[in-house]
C-alpha positions in Angstrom: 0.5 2.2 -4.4 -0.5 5.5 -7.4 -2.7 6.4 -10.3 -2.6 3.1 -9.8 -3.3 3.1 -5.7 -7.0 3.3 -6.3 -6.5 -0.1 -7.3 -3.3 -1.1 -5.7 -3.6 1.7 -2.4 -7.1 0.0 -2.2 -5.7 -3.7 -2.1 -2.7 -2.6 -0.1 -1.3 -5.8 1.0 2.0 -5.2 2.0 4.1 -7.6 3.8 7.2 -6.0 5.7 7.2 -5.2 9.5 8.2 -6.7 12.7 8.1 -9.9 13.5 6.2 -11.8 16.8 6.9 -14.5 18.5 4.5 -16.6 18.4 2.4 -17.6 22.2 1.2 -21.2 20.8 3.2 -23.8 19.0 2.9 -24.0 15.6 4.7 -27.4 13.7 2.4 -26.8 10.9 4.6 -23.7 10.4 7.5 -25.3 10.8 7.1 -27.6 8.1 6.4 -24.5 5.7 9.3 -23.2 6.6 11.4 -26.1 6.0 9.2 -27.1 2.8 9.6 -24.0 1.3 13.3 -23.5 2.0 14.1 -27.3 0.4 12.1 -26.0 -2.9 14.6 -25.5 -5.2 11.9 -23.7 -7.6 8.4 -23.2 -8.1 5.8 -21.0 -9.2 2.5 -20.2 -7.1 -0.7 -18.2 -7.7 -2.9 -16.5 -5.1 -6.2 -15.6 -6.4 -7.6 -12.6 -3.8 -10.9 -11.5 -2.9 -11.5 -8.5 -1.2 -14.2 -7.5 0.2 -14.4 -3.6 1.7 -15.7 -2.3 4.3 -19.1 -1.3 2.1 -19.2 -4.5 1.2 -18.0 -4.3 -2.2 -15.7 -6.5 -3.7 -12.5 -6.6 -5.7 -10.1 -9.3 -6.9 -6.5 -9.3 -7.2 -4.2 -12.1 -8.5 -0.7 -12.3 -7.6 1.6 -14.8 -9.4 5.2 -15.3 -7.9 8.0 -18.0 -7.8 11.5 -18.5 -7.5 14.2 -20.5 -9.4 17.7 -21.0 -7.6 18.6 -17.5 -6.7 16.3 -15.9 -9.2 12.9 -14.9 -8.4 10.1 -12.3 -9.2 6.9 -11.3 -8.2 3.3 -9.8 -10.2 0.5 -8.2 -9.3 -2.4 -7.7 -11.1 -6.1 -8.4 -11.6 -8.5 -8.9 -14.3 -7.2 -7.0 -17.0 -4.8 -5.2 -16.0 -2.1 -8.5 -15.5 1.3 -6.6 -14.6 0.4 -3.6 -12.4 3.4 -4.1 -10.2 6.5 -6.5 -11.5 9.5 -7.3 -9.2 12.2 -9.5 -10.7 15.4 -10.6 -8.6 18.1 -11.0 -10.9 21.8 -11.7 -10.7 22.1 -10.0 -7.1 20.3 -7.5 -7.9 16.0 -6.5 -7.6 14.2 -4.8 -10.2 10.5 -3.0 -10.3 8.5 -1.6 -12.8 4.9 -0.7 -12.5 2.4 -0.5 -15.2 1.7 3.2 -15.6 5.4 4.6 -15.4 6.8 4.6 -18.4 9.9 7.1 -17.4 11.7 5.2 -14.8 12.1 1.4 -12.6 13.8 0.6 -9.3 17.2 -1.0 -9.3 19.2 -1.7 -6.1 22.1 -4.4 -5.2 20.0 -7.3 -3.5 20.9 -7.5 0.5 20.9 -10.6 2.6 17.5 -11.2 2.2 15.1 -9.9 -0.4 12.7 -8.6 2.4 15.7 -6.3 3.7 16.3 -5.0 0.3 12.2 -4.3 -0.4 12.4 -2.4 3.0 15.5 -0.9 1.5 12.9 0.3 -1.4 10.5 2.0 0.4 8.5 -0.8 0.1 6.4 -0.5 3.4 5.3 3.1 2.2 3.6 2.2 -0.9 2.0 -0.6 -0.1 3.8 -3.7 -1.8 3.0 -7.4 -0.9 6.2 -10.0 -0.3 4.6 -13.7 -0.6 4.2 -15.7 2.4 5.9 -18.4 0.3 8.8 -16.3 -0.7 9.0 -15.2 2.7 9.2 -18.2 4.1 12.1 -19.5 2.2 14.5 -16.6 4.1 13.5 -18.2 7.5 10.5 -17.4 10.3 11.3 -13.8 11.0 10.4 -12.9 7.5 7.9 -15.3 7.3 5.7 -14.2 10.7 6.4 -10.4 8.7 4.8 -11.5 5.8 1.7 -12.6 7.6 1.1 -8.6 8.5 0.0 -7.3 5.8 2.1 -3.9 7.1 -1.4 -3.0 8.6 -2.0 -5.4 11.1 0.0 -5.2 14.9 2.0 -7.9 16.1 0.6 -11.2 15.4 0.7 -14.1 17.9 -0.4 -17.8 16.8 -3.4 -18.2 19.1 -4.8 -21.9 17.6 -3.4 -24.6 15.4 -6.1 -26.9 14.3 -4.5 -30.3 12.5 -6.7 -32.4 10.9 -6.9 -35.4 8.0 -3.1 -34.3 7.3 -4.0 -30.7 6.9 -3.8 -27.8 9.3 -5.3 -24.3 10.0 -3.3 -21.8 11.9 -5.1 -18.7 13.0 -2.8 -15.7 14.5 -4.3 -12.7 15.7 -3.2 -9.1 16.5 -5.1 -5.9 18.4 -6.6 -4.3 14.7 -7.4 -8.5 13.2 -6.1 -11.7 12.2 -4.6 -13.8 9.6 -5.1 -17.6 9.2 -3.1 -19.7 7.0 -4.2 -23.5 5.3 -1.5 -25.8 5.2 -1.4 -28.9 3.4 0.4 -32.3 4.5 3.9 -31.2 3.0 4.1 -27.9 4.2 2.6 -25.8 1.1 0.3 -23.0 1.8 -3.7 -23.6 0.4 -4.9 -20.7 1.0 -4.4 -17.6 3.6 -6.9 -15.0 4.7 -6.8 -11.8 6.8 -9.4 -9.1 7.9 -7.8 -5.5 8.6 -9.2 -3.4 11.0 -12.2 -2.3 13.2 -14.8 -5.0 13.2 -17.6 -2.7 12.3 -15.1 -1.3 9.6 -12.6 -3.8 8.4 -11.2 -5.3 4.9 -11.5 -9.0 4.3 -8.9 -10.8 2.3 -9.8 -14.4 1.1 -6.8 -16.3 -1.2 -6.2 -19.8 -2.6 -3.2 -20.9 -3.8 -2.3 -23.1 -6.5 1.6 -24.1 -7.4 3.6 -26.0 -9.9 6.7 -26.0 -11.3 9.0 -23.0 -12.6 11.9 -23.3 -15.2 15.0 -21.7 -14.9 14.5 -19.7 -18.5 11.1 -19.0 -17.8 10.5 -15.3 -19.2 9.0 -13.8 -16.0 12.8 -14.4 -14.7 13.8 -11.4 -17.0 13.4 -7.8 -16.3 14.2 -5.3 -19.5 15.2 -1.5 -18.4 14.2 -0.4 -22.1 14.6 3.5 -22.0 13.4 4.2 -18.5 16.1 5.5 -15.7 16.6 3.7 -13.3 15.7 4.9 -9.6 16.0 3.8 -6.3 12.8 3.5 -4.6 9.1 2.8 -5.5 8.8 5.9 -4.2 10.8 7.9 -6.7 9.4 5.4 -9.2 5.9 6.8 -9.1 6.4 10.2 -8.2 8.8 10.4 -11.8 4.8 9.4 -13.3 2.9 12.8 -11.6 3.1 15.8 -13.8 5.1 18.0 -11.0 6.0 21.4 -12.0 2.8 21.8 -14.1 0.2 24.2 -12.9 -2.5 22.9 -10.6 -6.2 23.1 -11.7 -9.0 25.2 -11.1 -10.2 22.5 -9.0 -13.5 23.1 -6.3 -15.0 20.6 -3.9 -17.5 21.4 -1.1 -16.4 21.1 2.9 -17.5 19.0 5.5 -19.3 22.2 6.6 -21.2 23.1 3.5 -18.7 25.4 2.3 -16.9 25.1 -0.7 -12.6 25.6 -1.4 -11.5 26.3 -4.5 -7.8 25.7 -5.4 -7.4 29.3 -7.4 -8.3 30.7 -4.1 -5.8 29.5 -1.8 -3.1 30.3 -4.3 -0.4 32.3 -2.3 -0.2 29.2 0.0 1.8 26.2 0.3 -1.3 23.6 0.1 -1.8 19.7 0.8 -4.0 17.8 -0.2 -4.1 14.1 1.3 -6.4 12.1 -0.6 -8.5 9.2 1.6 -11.9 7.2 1.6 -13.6 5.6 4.4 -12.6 2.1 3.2 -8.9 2.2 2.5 -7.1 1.1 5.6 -3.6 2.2 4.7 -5.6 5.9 4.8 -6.5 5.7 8.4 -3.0 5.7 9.0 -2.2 8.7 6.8 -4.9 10.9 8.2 -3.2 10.8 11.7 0.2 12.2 10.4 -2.1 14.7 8.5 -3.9 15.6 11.7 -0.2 16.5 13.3 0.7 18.3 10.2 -2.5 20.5 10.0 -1.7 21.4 13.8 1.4 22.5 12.9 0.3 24.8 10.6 -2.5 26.4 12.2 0.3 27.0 15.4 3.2 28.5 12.8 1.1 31.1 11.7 2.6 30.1 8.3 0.4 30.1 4.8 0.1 26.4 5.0 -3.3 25.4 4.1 -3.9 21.2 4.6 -7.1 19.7 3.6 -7.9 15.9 3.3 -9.7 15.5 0.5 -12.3 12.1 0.9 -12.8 10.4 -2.4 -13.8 7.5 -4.3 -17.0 6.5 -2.1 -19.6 3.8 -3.3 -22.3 6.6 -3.0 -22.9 9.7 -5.5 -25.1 11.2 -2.6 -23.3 14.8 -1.4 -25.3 14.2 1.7 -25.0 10.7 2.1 -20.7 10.5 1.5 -20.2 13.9 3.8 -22.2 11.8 6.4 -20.3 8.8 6.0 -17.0 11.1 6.4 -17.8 12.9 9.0 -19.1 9.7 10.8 -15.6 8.2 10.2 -13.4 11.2 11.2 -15.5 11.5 14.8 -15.3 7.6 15.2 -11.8 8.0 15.2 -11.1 11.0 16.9 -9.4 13.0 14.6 -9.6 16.7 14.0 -9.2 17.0 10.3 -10.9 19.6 7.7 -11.8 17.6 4.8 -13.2 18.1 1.4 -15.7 16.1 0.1 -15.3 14.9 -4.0 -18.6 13.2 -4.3 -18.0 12.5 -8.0 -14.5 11.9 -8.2 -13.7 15.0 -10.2 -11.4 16.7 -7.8 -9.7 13.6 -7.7 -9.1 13.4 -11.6 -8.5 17.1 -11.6 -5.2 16.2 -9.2 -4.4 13.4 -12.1 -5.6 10.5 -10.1 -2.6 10.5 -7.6 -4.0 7.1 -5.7 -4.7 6.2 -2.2 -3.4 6.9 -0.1 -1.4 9.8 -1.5 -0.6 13.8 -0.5 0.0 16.3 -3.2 1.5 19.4 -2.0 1.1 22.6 -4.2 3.4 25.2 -4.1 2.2 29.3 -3.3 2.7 29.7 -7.0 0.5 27.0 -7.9 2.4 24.3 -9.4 2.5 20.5 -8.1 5.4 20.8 -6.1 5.8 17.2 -4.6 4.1 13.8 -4.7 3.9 10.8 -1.9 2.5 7.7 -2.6 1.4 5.8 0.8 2.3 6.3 4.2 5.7 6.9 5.7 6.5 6.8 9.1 7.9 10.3 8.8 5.6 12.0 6.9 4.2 14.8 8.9 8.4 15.9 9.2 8.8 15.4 4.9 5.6 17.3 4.2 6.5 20.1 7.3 10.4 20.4 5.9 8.7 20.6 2.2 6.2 23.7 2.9 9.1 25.2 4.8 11.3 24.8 2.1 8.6 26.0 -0.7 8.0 29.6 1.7 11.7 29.8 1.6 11.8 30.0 -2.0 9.0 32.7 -2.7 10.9 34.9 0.2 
């Protein structure tokens, strides 16, 4: 997700995509389904560790629960508690995030709350739908949840029951998920590595649960002075400063060279900010790679750089060689700039990863996208065309 991406973008542990059927039987699963279904409320916490592709580490903590038909969901980690908040209330679902003050999302709830996230945008940004939550609307949303939106289609590949408890494993082509299941049903714990094995993200979370009242304050959701919106989309792009001028911003090339923003004024430019580690970006850079084709072909002023941020190294030479290392490992023919310290980054007000900041010829911020959408490459082609139109 935003500003906030390089912490939430970087966790990115959304839960909405298409289901599998699963190729080994699974009772354990089952009896989550039914478990959770006959809870009439409860409250759980999943403590995350994350481990990156560098090895680094990061913690999330997502608390959840449901009472009756009321329900929300919070994620956060150590210190900041309420990064995202999702409240469903009286038919309808509610989301804030931490650092927009201006606006929340508000939409009528549909059949299930995973339709109306989808509804939301909520794949794009990177939001995460508990397994438990999930698995109260049935085993469609429940084998959805187990994604992470990042991995393919999973299929239950071993079911290991044991002293009352089980493990499940379920694998896809890009990694795996296994769950922990205790003798009722409940979810222990659930893990998941992302990705290439000699580049993935590991996800390591226990689960604790007890009960959840009915007037239990988490329940609520207050609009204040905001305006309502309806996507998590909209939501963050009403917290980047667009129609303000862009800076004076410089970072060096992949090549050596150096691109200044002040020089490519005249141009529609976009900028789609990635790092080597964030998986939701390795996605992103392929609809960036059809975009920046496109625009070399029309002969337009269209100018698309990625711009590779937030490394663990402050070596120039070290970070362009992991970027360029990364880009030819996965075949893709993308120009890149290379902010070593993080300044460029900052200079674009922190926009998150992943996200694409498009810059109109007169040098304003023109438009904002938090995340990947499956349509990007057309938004972004249909904005530039749009922003040429107007300086015709």
């Amino acid at each position: 997700m935003p500003g906030t991406t390089a912490t939430l973008g970087a966790a990115a542990l959304t839960l909405l995509a298409t289901a599998a059927v699963p190729t080994v039987a699974a009772e354990p699963i089952s009896a989550t389904l039914r478990a959770y279904g006959e809870l009439p409320s409860f409250v759980e916490r999943l403590d995350m560790s994350i481990t990156l592709p560098d090895g680094r580490q990061e913690s999330k903590i997502l608390e959840y629960g449901r009472s009756g038909s009321a329900a929300f969901v919070a994620l956060g980690q150590p210190g900041i508690p309420d990064m995202l908040r999702i409240v469903v209330r009286d038919e309808r679902v509610y989301a804030s995030q931490f650092n927009v003050t201006s606006a929340y999302v508000a939409r009528p709830r549909a059949s299930t709350l995973t339709e109306t996230l989808e509804e939301m945008g909520a794949t794009a940004v990177g939001l995460f739908l508990p397994p438990s939550l999930a698995a109260a609307e049935g085993a469609d949303a429940f084998y959805r949840s187990l994604r992470f939106a990042m991995l393919e289609p999973l299929t239950v590949t071993r079911v290991d029951e044991r002293e009352g408890r089980a493990t499940v494993e379920l694998t896809a082509t890009n990694g795996s998920c296994t769950l922990s299941i205790d003798g009722e049903g409940y979810l222990e714990a659930v893990a998941a590595t992302i990705g290439d094995p000699s580049r993935s993200v590991r996800m390591d979370g226990r689960i604790t649960r007890g009960p959840l009242a009915a007037d239990d304050p988490r329940l609520h959701f207050e609009t204040g002075d905001r305006s309502a919106v309806g996507t998590f989309a909209e939501m963050e792009a009403a917290a980047y400063p667009l129609g303000t001028p862009a800076p004076d911003a410089t970072a060096p090339t992949l090549t050596g060279d150096s691109v200044s923003l002040a020089e490519l004024r005249g141009s529609v430019v976009i900028l789609d900010f990635w790092a080597t580690w964030c998986v939701p970006c390795w996605g992103a850079l392929e609809s960036i790679e059809e975009l920046a084709a496109w625009a070399r072909e029309s002969g337009l002023p269209v100018v698309v750089w990625a711009v590779d941020t937030l490394e663990p190294t402050t070596d120039l030479s070290e970070q362009t060689r992991l970027a360029r290392e990364f880009l030819e490992e996965r075949g893709l023919d993308v120009r890149s700039l290379v902010d070593v310290d993080d300044s460029f980054f900052g200079a674009l007000h922190s926009p998150g990863l992943p996200s694409t900041v498009v810059i109109a010829p007169d040098g304003t911020l023109a438009h904002y996208h938090s995340g990947v959408a499956d349509d990007m490459t057309e938004v972004l082609r249909r904005e530039a065309l749009e922003l040429l139109g107007s300086e015709r």
